[in-house]
N, C-alpha and C positions, 0 to 999 in steps of 0.2 A: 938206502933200501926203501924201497917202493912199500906204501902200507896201502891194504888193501881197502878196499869199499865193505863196510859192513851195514847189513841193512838191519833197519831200524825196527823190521820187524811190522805187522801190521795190528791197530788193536781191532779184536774181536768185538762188534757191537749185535748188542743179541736180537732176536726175531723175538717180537711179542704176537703170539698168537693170544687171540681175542677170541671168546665162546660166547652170544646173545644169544638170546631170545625174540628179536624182535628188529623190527627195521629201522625204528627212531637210533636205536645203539650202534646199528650198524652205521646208520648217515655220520653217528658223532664221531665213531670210531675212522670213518671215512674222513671225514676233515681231517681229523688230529695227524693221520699218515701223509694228509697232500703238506699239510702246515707244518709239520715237524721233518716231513720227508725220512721218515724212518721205517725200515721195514714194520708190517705190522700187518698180521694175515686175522681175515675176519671171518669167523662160520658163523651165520646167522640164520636161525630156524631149520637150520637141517636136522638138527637135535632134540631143541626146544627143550622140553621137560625131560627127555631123553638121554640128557648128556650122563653121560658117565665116565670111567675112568680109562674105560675101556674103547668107548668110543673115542676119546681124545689120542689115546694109545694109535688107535690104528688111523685116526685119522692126521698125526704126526708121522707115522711109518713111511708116507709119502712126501714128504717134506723134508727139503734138508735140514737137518736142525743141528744145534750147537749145544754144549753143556751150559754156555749164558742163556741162552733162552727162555725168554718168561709167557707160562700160560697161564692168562685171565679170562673169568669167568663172570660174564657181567651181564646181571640178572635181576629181577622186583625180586625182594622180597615179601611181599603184603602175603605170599602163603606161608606158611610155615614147613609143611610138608617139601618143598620145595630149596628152604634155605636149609635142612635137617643133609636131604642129601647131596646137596652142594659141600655139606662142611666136611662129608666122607669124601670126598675126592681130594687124594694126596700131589703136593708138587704143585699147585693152581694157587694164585692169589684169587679169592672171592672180592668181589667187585659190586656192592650191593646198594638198591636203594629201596627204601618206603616209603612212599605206599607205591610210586614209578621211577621208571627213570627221568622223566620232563623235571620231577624238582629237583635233577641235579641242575639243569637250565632256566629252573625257577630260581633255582641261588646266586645265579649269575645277575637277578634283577633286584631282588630284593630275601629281607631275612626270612626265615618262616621256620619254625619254636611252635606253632600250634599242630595239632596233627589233624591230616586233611585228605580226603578221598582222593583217588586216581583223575577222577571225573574235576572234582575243586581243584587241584592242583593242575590240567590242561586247560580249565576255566582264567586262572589265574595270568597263567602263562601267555593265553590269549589275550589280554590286558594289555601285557607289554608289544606284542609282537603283529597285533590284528591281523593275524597270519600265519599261524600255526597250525601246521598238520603233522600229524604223524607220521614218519619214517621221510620228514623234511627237515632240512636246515632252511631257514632263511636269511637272509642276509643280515639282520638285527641283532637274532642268537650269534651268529658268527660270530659278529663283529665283540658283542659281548661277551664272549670264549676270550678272545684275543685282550681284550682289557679289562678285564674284570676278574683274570684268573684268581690273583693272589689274594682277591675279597673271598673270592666263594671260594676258597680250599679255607679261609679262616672260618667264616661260614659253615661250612661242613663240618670239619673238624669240633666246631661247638657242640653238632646234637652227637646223642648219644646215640651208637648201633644198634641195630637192629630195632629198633622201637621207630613209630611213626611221629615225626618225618626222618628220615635220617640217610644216608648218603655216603660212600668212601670213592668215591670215583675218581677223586681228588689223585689217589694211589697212585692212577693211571697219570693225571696231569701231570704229578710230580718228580714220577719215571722219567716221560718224555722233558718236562722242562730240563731237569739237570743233564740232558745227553744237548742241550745246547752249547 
């Protein structure tokens, strides 16, 4: 007797929807989907300070989405007001840094344990990269993305949340590296 073909079945790999503020998040967030080649859908600045739970609601309504699906919310801290009602939005990993987001990509060069203005820490950055603008990648940061991951997620993982400097973005890197 003939056995039949049974199929294996497919695995579900989930859509990571991403919610910025801002264009630098969306370039990073950009890379990480060309280099990891994972779905990963990006709203940036439609919201802005505006995001809510409701606006994620309906702006999933149009999306096909999956019960794996994860939505990230990645945003400065350095307001308070700001990170109060991020932490009311249910079902979102927060995704946060202070005093910006660049010293997630300052961590990628060196430590930084002192707490440092928006303005000092694009100063800083600029250091490395003599080339740094906002809502760019350059070829430098790239490259330091790709080799320097597993320093700066130790890095990060050092300072303490929510206080200046501090950083979880790592969340994100760590998501995407283990679907490798």
């Amino acid at each position: 007797m003939k056995k039949g073909r049974q199929s294996k079945g497919k695995e579900i790999r989930p859509t990571f929807f991403v919610f910025c503020e801002g264009e630098t998040e969306e370039a990073y967030v950009a890379f990480l989907r060309s280099e990891y080649r994972v779905p990963i859908v990006i709203d940036t600045k439609v919201a802005g300070n505006r995001i809510t739970e409701k606006y994620i609601a309906n702006y999933k309504q149009r999306k096909s989405i999956h019960e794996k699906d994860i939505t990230f919310l990645m945003y400065d801290c350095d307001v308070p007001e700001i990170v109060d009602k991020l932490q009311k939005i249910k079902k979102v990993t927060l995704l946060l840094s202070n005093p910006c987001f660049e010293l997630w990509y300052l961590l990628h060069f060196q430590n930084q344990t002192a707490e440092l203005t928006k303005r000092e820490c694009e100063e800083k950055l600029n250091k490395y990269t003599k080339q740094y603008k906002k809502g760019l990648l350059c070829e430098n940061i790239k490259d330091k993305i790709l080799k320097n991951q597993d320093k700066t997620i130790e890095r990060a993982k050092s300072l303490t949340g929510f206080e200046n400097p501090s950083t979880n973005i790592y969340v994100l890197a760590e998501k995407l590296s283990a679907r490798r």
